[in-house]
C-alpha positions in Angstrom: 11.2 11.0 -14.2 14.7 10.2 -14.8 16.0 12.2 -18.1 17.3 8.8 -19.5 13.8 6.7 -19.2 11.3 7.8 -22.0 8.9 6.0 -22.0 6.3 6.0 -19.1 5.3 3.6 -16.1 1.5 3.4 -15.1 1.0 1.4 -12.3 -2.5 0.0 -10.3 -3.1 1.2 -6.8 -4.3 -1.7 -4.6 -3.9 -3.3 -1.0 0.0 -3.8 -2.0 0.3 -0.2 -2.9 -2.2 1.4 -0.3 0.5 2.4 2.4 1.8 6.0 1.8 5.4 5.0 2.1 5.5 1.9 -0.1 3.5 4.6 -2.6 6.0 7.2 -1.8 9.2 4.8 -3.0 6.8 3.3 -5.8 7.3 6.6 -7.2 10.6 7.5 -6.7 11.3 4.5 -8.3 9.4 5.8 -11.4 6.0 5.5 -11.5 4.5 8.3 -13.7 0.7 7.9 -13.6 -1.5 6.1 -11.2 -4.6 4.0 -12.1 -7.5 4.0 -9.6 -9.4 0.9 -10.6 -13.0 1.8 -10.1 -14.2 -2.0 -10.7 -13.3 -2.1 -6.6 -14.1 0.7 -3.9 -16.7 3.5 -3.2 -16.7 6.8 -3.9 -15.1 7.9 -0.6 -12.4 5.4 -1.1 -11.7 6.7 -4.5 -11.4 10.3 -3.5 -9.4 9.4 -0.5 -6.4 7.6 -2.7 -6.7 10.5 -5.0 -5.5 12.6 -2.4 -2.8 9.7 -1.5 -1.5 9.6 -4.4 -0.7 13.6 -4.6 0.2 13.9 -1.3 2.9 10.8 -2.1 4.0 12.7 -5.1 5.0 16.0 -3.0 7.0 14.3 -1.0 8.9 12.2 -3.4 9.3 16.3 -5.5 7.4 15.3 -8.2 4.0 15.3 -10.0 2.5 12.2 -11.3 -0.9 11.6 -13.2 -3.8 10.3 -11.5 -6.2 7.8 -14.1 -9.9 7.0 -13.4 -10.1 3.6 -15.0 -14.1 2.9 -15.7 -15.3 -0.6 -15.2 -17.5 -1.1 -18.0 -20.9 -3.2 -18.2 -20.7 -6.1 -16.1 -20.3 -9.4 -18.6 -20.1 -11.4 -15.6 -22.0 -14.3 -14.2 -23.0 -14.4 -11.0 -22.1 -16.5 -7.5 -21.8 -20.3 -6.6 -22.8 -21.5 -3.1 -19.2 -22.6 -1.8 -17.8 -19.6 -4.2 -16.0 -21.9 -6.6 -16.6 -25.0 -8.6 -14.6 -27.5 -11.0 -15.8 -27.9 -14.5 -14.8 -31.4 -16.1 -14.5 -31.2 -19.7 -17.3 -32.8 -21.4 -19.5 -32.0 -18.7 -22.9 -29.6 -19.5 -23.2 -26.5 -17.8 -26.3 -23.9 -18.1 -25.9 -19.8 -18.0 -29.4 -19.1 -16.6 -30.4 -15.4 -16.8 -33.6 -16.1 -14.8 -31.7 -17.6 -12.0 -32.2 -16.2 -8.6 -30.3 -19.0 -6.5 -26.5 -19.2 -5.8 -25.0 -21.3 -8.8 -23.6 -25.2 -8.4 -22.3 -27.9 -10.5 -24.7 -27.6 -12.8 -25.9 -24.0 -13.5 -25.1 -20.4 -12.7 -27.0 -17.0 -13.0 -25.4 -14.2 -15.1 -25.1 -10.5 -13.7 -25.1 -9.8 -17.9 -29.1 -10.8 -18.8 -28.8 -10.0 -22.1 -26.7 -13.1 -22.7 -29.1 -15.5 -23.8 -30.2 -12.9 -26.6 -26.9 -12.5 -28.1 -25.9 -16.4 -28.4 -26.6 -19.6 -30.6 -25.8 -22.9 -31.0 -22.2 -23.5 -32.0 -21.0 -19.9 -30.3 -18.2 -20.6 -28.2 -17.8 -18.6 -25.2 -14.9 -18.0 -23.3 -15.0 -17.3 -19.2 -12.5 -16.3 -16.5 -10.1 -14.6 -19.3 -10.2 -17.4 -21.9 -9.1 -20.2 -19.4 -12.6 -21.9 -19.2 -14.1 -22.6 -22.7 -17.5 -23.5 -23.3 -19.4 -24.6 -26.8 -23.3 -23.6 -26.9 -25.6 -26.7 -27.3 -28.9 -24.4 -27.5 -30.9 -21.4 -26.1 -34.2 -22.0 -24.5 -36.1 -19.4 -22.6 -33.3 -17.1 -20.7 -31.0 -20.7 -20.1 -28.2 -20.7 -22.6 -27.0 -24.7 -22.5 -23.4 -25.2 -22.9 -21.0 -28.4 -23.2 -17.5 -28.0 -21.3 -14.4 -28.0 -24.4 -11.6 -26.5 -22.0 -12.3 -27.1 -18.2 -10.6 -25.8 -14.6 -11.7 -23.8 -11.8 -14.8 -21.1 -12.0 -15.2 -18.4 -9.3 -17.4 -16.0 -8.6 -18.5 -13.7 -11.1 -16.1 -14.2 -13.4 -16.3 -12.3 -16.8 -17.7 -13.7 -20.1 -16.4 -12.5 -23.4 -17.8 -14.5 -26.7 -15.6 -15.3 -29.5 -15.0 -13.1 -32.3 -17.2 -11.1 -30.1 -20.8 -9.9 -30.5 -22.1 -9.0 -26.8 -23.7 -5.5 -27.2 -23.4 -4.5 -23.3 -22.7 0.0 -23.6 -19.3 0.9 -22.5 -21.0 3.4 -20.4 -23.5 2.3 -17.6 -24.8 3.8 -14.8 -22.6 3.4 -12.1 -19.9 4.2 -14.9 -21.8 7.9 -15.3 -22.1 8.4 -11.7 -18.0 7.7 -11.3 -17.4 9.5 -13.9 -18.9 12.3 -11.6 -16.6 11.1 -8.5 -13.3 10.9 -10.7 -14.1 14.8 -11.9 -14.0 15.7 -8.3 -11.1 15.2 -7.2 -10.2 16.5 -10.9 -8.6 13.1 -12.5 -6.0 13.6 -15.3 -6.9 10.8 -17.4 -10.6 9.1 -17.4 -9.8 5.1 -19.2 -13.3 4.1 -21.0 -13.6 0.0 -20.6 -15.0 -1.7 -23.6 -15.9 1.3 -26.4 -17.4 0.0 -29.7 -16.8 3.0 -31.6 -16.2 6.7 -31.9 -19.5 7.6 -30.7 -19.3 5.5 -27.0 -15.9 8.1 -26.5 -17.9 11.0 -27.7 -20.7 10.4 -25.2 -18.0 10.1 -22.7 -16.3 13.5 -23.4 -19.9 14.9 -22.8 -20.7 13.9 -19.4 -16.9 14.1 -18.3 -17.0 17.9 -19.6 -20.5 18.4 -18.1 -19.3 16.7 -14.3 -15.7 18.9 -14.2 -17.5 22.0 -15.2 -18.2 23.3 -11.7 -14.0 22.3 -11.0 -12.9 23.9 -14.0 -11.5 21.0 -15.5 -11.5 18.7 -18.3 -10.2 15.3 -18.4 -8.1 13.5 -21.3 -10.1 10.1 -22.6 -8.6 6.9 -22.9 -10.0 4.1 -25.1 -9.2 0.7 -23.4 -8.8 -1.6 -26.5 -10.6 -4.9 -25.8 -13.7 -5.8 -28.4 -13.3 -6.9 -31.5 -16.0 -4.6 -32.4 -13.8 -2.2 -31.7 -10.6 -3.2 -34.3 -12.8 -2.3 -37.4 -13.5 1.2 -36.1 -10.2 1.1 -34.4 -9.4 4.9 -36.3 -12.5 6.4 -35.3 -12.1 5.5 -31.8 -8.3 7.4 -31.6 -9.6 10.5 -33.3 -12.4 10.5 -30.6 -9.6 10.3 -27.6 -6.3 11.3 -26.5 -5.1 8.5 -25.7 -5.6 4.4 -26.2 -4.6 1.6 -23.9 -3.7 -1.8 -25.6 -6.1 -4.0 -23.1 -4.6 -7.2 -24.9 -6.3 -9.5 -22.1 -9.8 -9.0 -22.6 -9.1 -8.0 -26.2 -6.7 -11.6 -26.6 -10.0 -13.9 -25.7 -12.2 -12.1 -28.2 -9.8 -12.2 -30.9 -7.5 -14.7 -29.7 -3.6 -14.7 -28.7 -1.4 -15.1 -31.9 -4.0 -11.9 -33.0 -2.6 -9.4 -30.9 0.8 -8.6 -31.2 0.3 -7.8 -35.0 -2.8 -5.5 -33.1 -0.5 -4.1 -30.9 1.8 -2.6 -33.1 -1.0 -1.2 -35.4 -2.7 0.5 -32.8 0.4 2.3 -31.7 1.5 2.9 -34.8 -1.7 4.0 -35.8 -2.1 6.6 -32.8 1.5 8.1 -33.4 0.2 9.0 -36.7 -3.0 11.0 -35.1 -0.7 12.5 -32.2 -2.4 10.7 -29.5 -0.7 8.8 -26.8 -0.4 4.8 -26.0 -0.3 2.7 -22.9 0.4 -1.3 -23.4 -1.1 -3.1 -20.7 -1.8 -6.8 -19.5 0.4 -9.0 -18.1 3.6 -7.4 -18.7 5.1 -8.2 -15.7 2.9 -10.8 -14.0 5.2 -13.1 -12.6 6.2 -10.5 -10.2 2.7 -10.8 -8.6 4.6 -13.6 -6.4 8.3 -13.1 -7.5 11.1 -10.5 -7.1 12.7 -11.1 -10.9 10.9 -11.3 -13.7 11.0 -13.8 -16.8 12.9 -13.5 -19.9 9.9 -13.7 -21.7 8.3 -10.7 -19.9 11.5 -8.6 -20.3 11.2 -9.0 -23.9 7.4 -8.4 -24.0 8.1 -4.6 -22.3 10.8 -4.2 -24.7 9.3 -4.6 -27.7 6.2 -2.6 -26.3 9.2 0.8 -26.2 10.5 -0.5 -29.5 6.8 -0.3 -30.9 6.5 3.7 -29.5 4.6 2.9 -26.8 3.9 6.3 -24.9 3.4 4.0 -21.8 3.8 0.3 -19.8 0.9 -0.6 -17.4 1.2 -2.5 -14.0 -2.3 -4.0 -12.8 -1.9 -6.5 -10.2 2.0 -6.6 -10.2 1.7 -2.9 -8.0 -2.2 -4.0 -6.9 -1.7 -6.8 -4.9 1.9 -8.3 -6.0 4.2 -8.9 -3.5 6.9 -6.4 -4.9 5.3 -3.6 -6.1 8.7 -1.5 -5.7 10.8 -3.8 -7.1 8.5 -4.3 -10.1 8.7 -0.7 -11.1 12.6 -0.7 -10.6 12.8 -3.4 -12.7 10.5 -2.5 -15.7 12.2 1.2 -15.4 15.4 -0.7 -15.7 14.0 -2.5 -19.1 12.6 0.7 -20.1 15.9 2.1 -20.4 17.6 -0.4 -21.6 15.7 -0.8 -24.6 15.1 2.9 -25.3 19.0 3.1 -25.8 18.8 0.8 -28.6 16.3 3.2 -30.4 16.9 4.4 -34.1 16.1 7.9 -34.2 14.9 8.5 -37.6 14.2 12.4 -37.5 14.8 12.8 -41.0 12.6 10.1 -42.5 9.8 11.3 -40.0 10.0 14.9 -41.5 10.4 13.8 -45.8 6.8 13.5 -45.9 5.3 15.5 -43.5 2.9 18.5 -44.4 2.2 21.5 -41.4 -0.6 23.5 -41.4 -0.1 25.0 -38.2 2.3 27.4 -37.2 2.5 26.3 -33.3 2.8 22.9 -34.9 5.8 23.2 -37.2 8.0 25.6 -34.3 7.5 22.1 -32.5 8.7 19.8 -35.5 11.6 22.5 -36.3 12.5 22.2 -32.2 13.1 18.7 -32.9 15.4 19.0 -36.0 17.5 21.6 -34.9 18.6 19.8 -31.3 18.7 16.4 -33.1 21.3 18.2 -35.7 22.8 20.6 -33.4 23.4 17.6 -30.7 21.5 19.9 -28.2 21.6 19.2 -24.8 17.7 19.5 -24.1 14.4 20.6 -25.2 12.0 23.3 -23.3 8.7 23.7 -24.4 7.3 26.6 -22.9 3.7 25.7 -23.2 -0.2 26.6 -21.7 -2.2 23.5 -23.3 0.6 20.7 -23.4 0.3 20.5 -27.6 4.0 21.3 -28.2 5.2 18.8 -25.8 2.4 16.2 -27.1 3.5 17.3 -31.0 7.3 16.6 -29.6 6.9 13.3 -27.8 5.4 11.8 -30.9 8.9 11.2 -32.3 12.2 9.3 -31.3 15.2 11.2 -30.2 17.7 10.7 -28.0 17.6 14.3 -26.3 14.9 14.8 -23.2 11.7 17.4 -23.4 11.2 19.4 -20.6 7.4 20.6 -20.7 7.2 24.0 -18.8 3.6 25.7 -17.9 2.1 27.7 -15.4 -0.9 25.0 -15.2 -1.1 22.5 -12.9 -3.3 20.6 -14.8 -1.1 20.8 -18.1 1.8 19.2 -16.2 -0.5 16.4 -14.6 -1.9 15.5 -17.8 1.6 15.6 -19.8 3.3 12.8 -17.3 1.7 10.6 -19.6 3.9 11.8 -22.8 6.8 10.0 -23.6 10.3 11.3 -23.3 8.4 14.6 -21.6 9.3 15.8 -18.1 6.5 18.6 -17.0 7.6 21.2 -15.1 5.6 23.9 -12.9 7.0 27.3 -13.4 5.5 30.9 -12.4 2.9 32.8 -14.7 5.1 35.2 -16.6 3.8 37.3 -19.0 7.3 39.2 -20.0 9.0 37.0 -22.6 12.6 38.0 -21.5 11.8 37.0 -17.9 10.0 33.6 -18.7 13.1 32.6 -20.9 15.5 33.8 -17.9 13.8 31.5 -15.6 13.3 28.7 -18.2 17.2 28.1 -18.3 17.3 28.9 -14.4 15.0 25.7 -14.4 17.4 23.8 -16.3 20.6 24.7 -14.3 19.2 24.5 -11.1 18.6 21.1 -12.0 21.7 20.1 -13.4 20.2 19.4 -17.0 22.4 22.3 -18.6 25.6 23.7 -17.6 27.9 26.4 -19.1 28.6 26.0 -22.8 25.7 23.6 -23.6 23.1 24.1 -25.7 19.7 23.4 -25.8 16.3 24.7 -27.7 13.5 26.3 -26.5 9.9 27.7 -27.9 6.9 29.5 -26.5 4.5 31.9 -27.9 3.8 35.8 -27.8 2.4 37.2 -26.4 3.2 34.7 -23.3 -0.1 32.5 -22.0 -1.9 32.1 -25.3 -2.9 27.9 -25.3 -2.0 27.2 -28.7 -0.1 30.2 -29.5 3.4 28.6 -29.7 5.4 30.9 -32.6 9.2 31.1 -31.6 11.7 29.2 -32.0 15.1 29.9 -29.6 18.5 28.2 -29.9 20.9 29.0 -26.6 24.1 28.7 -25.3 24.7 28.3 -21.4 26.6 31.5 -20.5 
């Protein structure tokens, strides 16, 4: 991560982003955290990018995060006979649960059977991402009779979302448990939950990801994708139960509707800075660049104001998936990145008037922060086991970079995901003398410090303690 980009870059491995060496410049060019989507691909396949992806990151000299990203219950229908047809507005068209045939002009089966229970006359529902729109006439048996209002093309089991939402399909299904199990193999960083109702769906989640990395040792962070409206009234519950929260404003935009979710997505950032758990905007932020090498004003703006919300991180789906300048489009929304980050207010002061510590590891964090802000330091080391410094750090603006060092691999995988936090490997030292030697060796080797600057730096002792963060350091370069 360059030390002047805060903010983070996830982007979507796909066919575009499949060969090691466009993966390899992919992420020199900034790409922080991968996302393995596990709507497409076996289990093999999944473990086998895995193993891409860190064997890409080696080579480039870095680390970067690796994301399971669930797919969810399938609110899908199901498949036409010539894979495609054109719906005329006006026209009727019947969802038919009991329907064993490929669909045609005139009906389709659903892949979601529950459907027909969950609707009534006058629901409008809203398929292929909001572009097809179809008013319900009547329900009779498993047949749920629509009327056309907004027509186009309809594919192959394209999703179904209901207005205002409603459909009670769990977040977790089967094959979401049994992927769960493949991600915790190959020991993913972050494990992305697709449509969770409530505190509880994350909870249950937690479980069986805790339960599957057992045997490895390991233990995922949780990410709540954002996209029912069932899911905005417990929208609190559902950030205390994770670590993180993805902004999923397509899925989310057709239940709620468009003008809805910017308002949305400044509350849900907002509201996660104040629980210290980290964001990730996603959906369409660059999606011109599926099929051109610049993007539009408008999308330049839209990642702008996604930094100048706090957003932890920017997400690239099929931009890096299948776009036809995957590279390019991580260049450029690094570029934006930076850009806006360096029109940032840092409000230090403000942020600190009200705040109340009850943690000692904590408040060596928040004092980190105020000393290099007022001292014009030239960085930040966190010497740190678990990540929590580093995490209590990244939750507020400043102009000077964090540098995250731990002896734990999996600490400095899961951290690439912090904003304005560059994880570091360094040996397992219990001597504090030694490990403070070596921190600053870190930092000159690297050409972050130099003689005469100075910079901040906490750990804990006795060394290796997660949590145990209880000195604060101020140093000079010699």
């Amino acid at each position: 991560m360059s030390s002047r980009r805060a903010t983070k870059i996830v982007a979507t491995l796909g066919p575009a982003s499949s060969d090691p060496a466009i993966l390899e410049q992919m992420i020199r060019a900034g790409v922080n955290v991968m996302r393995l989507n596990f709507s497409h691909g076996s289990a093999q396949d999944h473990c086998d990018r895995a193993k891409m992806v860190r064997e890409a990151a080696a080579r480039a000299g870095t680390v970067v995060g690796i994301m399971a990203d669930l797919q969810g219950p399938k609110i899908r229908i199901s498949r036409f006979v010539n894979n495609k047809i054109v719906l005329e507005v006006g026209a009727k068209f019947i969802l038919d649960a009991a329907r064993t045939e490929l669909g045609d002009q005139d009906a389709v089966g659903l892949d979601y059977k529950n459907l027909p229970h969950e609707v009534k006359a006058d629901d409008v529902l809203l398929l292929n991402d909001g572009l097809i729109v179809l008013t319900v006439d009547k329900v009779v048996g498993q047949a749920v009779h629509t009327t056309v209002k907004m027509g186009g093309d309809l594919s192959n089991n394209k999703g179904i979302n209901k207005q205002g939402g409603g459909l009670t399909a769990p977040a977790l299904t089967a094959k979401d448990m049994d992927d769960i199990k493949t991600a915790m193999s190959f020991q993913a960083d972050y494990l992305a939950v697709s449509f969770p109702k409530n505190g509880s769906d994350m909870e249950l989640a937690r479980q069986l990801a805790n339960v599957a990395g057992a045997e490895f040792g390991h233990k995922p962070h949780l990410i709540a994708k954002i996209e029912r409206a069932e899911a905005i009234p417990k929208l609190e519950e559902i950030i205390i139960a994770s670590d993180s929260i993805m902004v999923a404003r397509g899925d989310l935009a057709v239940e709620v509707g468009n003008a809805a979710v910017p308002a949305l997505q400044k509350r849900m950032i907002k509201l996660a800075l104040k629980h210290d758990k980290t964001t990730i905007t996603a959906t369409q932020m660059m999606e011109s660049m599926i099929n051109n090498a610049v993007p539009t004003r408008a999308e330049v703006s839209d990642v702008a104001n996604a930094v100048l919300d706090g957003t932890d991180a920017v997400m690239l789906s099929a931009e890096t998936a299948a776009g036809k300048y995957p590279v390019e489009t991580v260049i450029e929304m690094a570029n934006i990145c930076a850009a806006a980050e360096s029109a940032e207010d840092v409000k230090l002061d403000a942020d600190f008037a009200d705040m109340k510590l009850d943690r000692i590891d904590q408040s060596i964090a928040m004092g980190a922060l105020f000393t290099a802000h007022h001292l014009g330091a030239k960085a930040i080391v966190a010497m740190t086991e678990s990540g929590s410094a580093a995490l209590w750090m990244s939750r507020h603006r400043i102009h000077i970079p964090i540098y995250a060092l731990t002896a734990r691999i999996a600490t400095q995988r899961k951290m690439t995901l912090y904003r304005n936090v560059q994880p570091l490997l360094m040996d397992t030292i219990s001597d504090r003398d030694t490990a403070l030697a070596q921190a600053e060796a870190h930092l000159k080797a690297r050409g972050i410090v130099q003689k005469g600057d100075v910079y901040a730096i906490t750990c804990g002792e006795p060394m290796g303690t997660p949590g145990g963060t209880n000195m604060l350091k101020i140093c000079r370069v010699g």
